[in-house]
C-alpha positions as CSV (number, residue, x, y, z in Angstrom):
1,X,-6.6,-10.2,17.6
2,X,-6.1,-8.5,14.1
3,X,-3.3,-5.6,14.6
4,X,-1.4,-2.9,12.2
5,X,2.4,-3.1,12.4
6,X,4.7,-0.7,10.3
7,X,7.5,-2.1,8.6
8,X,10.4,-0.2,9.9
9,X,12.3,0.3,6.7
10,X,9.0,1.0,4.0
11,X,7.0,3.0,7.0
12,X,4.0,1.0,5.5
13,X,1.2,-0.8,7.8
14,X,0.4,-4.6,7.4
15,X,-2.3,-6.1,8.6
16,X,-1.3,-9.7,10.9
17,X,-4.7,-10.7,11.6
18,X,-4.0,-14.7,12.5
19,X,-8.0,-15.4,13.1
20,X,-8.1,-15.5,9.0
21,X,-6.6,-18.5,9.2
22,X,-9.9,-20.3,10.7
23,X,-12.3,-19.4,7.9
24,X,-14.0,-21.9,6.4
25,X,-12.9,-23.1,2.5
26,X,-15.0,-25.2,0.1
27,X,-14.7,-28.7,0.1
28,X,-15.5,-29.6,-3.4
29,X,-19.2,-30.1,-2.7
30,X,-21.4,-28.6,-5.6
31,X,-25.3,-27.7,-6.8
32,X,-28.0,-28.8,-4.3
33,X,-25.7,-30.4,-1.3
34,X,-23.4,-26.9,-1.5
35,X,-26.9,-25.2,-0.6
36,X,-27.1,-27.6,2.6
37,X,-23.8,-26.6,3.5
38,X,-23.2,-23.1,2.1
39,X,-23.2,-20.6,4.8
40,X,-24.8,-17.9,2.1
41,X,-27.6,-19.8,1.1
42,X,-31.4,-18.9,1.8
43,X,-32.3,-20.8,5.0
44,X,-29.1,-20.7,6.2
45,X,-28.8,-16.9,7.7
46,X,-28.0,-18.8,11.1
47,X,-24.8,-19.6,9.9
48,X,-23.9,-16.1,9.9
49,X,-24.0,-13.3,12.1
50,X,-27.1,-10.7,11.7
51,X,-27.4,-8.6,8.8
52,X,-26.5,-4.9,8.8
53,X,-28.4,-4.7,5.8
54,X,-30.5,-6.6,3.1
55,X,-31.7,-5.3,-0.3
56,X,-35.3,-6.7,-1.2
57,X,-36.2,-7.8,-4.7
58,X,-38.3,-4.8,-6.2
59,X,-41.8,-6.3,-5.8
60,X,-41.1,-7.8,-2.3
61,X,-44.0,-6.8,0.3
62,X,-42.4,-4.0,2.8
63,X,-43.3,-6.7,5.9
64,X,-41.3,-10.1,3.9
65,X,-37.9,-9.4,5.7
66,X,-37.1,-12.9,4.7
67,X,-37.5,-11.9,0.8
68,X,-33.7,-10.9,0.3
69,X,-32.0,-10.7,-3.0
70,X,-28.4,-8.8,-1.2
71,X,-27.7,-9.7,2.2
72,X,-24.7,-7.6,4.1
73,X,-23.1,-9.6,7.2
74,X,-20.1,-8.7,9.5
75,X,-17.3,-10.8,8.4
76,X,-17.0,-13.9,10.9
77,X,-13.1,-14.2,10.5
78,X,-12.5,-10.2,9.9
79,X,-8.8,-8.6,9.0
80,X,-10.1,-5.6,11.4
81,X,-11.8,-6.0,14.5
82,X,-14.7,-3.6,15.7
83,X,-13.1,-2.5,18.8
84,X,-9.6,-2.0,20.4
85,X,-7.4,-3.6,22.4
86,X,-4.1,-1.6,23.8
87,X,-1.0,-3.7,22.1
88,X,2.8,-3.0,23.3
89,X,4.6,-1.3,21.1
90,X,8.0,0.7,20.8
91,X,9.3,3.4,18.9
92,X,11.2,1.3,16.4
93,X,8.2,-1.7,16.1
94,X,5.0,0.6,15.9
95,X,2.4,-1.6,16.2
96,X,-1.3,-0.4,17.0
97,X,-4.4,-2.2,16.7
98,X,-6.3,-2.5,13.3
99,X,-9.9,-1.6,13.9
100,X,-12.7,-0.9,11.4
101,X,-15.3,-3.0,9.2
102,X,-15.0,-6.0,7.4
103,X,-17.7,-7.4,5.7
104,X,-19.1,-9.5,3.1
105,X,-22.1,-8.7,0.7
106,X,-23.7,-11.9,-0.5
107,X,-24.9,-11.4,-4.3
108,X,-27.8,-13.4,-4.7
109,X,-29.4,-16.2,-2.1
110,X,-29.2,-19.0,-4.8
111,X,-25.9,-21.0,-4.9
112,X,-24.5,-19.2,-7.7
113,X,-21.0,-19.3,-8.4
114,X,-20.1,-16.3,-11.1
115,X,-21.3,-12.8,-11.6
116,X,-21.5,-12.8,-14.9
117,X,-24.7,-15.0,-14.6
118,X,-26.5,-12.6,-11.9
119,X,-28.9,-10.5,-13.8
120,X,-28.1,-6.7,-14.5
121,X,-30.9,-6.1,-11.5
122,X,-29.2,-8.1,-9.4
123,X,-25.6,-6.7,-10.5
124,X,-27.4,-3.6,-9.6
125,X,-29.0,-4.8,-6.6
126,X,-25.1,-5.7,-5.5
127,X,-23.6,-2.5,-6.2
128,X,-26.6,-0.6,-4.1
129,X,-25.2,-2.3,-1.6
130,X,-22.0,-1.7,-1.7
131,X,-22.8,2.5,-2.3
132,X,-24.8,1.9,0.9
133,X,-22.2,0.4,3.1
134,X,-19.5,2.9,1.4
135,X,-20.7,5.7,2.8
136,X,-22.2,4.1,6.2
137,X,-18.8,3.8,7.1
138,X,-17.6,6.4,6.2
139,X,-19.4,8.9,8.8
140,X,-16.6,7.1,11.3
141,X,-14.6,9.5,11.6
142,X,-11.7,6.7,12.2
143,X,-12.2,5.3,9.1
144,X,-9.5,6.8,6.7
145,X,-9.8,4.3,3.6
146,X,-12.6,2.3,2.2
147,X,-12.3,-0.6,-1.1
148,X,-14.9,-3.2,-2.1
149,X,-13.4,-5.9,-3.6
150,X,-14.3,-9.6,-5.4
151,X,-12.7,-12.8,-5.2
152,X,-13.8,-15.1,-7.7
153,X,-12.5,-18.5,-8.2
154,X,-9.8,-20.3,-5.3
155,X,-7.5,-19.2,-7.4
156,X,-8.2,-15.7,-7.0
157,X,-8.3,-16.4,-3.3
158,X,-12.0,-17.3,-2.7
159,X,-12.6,-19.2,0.3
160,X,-16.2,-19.8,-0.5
161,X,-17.7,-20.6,-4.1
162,X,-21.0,-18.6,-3.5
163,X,-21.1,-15.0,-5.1
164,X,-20.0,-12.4,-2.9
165,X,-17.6,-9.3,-2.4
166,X,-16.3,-7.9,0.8
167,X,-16.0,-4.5,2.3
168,X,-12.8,-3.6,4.1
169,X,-12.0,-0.1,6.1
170,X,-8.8,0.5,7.6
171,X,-7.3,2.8,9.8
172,X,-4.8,3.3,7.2
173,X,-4.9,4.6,3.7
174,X,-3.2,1.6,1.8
175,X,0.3,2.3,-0.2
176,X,-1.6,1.5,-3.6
177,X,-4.1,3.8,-2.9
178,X,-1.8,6.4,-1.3
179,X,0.3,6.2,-4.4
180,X,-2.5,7.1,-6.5
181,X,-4.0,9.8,-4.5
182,X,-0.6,11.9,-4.1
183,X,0.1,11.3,-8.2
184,X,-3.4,12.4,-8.9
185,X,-3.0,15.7,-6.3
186,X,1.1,16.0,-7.9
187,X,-0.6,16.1,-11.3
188,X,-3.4,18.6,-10.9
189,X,-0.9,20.9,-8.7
190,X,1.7,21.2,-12.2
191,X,-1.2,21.3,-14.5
192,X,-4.5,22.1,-13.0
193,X,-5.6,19.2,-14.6
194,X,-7.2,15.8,-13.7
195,X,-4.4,13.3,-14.6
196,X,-7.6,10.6,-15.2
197,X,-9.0,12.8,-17.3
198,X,-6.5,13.5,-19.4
199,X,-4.6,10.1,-19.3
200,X,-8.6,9.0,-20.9
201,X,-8.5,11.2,-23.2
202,X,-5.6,10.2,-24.7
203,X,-6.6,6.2,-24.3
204,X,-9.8,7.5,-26.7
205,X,-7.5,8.9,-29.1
206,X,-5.1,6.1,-29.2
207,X,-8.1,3.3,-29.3
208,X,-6.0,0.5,-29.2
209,X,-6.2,-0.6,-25.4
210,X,-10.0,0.7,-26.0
211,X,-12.6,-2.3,-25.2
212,X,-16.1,0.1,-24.8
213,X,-17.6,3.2,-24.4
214,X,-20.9,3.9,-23.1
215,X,-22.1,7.1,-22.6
216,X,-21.4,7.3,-19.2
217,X,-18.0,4.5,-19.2
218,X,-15.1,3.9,-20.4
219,X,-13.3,0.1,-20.3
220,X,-9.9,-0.4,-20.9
221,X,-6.6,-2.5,-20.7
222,X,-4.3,-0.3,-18.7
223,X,-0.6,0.8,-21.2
224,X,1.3,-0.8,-18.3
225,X,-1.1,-3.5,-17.0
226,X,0.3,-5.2,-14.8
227,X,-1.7,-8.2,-15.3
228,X,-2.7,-10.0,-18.2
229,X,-6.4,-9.3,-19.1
230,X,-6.6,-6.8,-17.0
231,X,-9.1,-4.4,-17.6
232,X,-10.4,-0.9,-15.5
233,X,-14.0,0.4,-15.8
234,X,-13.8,4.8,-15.2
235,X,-16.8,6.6,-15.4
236,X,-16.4,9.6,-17.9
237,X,-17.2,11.8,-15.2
238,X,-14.8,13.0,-13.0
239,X,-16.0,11.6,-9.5
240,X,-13.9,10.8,-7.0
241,X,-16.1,8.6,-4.9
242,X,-18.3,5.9,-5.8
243,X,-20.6,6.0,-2.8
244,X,-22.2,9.1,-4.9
245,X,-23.1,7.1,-8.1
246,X,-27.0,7.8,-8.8
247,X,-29.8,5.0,-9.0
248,X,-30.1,4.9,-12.5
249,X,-26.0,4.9,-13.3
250,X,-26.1,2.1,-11.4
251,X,-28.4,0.1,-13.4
252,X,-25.9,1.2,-16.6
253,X,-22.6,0.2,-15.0
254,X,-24.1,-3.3,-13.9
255,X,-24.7,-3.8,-17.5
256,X,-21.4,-2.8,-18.4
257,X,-19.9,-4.9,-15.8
258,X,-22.0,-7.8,-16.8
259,X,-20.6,-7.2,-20.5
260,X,-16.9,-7.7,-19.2
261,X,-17.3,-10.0,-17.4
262,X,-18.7,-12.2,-20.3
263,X,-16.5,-11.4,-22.1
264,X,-13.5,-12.1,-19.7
265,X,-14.9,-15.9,-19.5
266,X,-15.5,-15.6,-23.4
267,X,-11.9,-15.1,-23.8
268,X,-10.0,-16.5,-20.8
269,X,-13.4,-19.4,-19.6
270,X,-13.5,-19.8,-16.2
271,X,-10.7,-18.0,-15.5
272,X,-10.4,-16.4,-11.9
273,X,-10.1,-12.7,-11.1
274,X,-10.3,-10.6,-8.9
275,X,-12.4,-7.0,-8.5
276,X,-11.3,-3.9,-6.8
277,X,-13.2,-1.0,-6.0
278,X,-10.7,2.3,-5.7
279,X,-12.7,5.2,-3.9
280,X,-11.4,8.0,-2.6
281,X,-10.6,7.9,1.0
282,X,-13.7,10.1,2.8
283,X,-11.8,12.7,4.1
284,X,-8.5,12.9,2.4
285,X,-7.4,16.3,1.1
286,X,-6.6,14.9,-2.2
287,X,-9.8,13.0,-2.8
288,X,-11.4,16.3,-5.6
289,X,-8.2,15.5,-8.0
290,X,-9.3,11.5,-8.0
291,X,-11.4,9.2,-10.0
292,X,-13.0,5.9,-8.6
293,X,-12.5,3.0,-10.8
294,X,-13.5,-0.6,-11.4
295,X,-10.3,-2.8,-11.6
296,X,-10.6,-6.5,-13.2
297,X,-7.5,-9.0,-12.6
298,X,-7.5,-11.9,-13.9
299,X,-5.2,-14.7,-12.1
300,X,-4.1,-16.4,-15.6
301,X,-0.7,-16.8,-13.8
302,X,1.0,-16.7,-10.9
303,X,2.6,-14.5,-8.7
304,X,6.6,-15.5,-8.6
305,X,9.8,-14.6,-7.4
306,X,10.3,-11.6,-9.1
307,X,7.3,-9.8,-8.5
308,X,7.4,-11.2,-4.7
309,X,10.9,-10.4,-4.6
310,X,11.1,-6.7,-6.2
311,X,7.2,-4.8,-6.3
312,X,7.3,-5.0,-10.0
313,X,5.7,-7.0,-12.8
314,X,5.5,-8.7,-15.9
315,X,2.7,-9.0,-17.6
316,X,3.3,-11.9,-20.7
317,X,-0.2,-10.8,-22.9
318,X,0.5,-7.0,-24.1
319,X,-2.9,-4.8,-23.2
320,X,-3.3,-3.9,-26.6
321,X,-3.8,-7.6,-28.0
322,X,-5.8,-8.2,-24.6
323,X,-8.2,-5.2,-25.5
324,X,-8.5,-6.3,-29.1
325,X,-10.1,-10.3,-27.7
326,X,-12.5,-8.3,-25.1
327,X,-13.7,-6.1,-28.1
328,X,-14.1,-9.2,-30.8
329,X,-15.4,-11.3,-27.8
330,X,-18.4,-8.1,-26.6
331,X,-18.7,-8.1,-30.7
């Protein structure tokens, strides 16, 4: 059974969720005899258990439940279970058990095996999923923190080639996301200010870590990336949750997504990466002085002693010569 234990020393949860270890990994197999096997596929929803939602393709009849373009399952091997179970615990090693939603959203019913080659509908189609899922779990009031996040490529930690992203809420607001909401609130309580705002603004001015602006987006390599190729999508509104994006800005940043990610594979081809969606928790305090944002990783190299060994990084392709390939490469 998945459970939250708190380092004694940090006072940060981890998740020890052993059942992970079962899931079920790619064996090389590819095209037509990956459809036979893939548990994603069309005509193979038995391999997974029942929907909690599907998106239709736009002219699907309102009776053709089998017509799905997203399908949203209930993770088989989750990191959170749905229910709890008392654990033993003490007041040194708090331990407690990790309960809330794990799930997967599977991005088209064809075996495809990058994003980038989904349409912008489907893109779309993807990301009305994941605003629908958002803010169903949110109304648990036990939920404290939401993400949607990507694995693409083994690499990257993909257990399964077919396209799909994953929906994890916890208990627990993570430290990443902790750290950003109480810099965001420490910002706006000294200046009044939204500290992405203003840290955009002067990414605009600068241009060079600049890769697009659309009206409504901005894409960037980060100053301190930690990463190379990194990139983060913001909207240019200040909106601290995406589970409120609007139908049509939807449509726009699956475009824009769809552009970087070209472009990532034009620069680095077939390189893995990883996507994380940061949304403010539902009902943190600190959530009006935060922006949601679109993070891109590539996994160019690994992860070593250093950055296992101390929390910090070091990132061997500078952001600026990063941003300058992604703008050539969208050129």
């Amino acid at each position: 059974m998945a459970e939250l234990r708190k380092d004694p020393i940090l006072g940060e949860w981890v998740i020890v969720a052993p059942d992970r270890a079962a899931r079920p990994f790619d064996d090389g197999h590819h095209g037509a005899v990956a459809s036979d096997l893939c548990p994603f596929c069309k005509g193979n929803e038995a391999e997974t258990p029942d929907a909690v939602l599907t998106i239709p393709y736009d002219d699907s009849p309102d009776d053709w439940a089998d017509d799905w373009a997203v399908r949203v399952v209930p993770n088989r091997y989750p990191a959170v279970a749905s229910s709890a179970t008392e654990l033993p615990t003490s007041d040194y090693f708090e331990r407690t058990p990790a309960v809330g939603y794990h799930e997967v959203i599977v991005e088209c019913p064809s075996h495809e095996k990058a994003m980038r080659e989904l349409s912008t509908d489907q893109i779309a189609r993807v990301m009305s999923a994941w605003r629908n899922r958002l803010g169903a779990v949110s109304s648990d009031d036990s939920i404290a923190h939401t993400m949607i996040f990507k694995n693409e490529g083994a690499a990257a930690g993909a257990s399964l080639e077919h396209v799909h992203s994953q929906l994890l809420a916890t208990s627990f607001v993570p430290p990443e996301i902790e750290a950003e909401l109480a810099a965001g609130q420490k910002y706006f309580d000294q200046t009044e200010s939204n500290a992405w705002t203003d840290m955009l603004d002067r990414e605009l001015a600068d241009e060079s870590r600049i890769v697009a602006v659309t009206g409504q987006h901005i894409l960037h390599c980060p100053f301190a990336s930690r990463f190379s190729g990194q990139m983060c999508l913001y909207p240019k509104a200040s909106q601290p949750g995406f589970e409120s994006t609007a139908d049509g800005d939807l449509t726009v940043l699956a475009k824009f997504l769809k552009t970087a990610l070209q472009s990532l594979d034009d620069v680095f081809p077939a390189a893995p990466f990883n996507l994380g969606l940061h949304t403010a928790p539902p009902r943190d305090a600190r959530r009006d002085s935060y922006r949601w944002h679109l993070m891109i990783t590539p996994r160019l190299t690994g992860i070593a002693g250093f950055e296992i060994g101390s929390g910090s990084w070091i990132n061997v392709v500078s952001p600026e010569d990063a941003a300058a390939r992604f703008r050539n490469a969208m050129r």
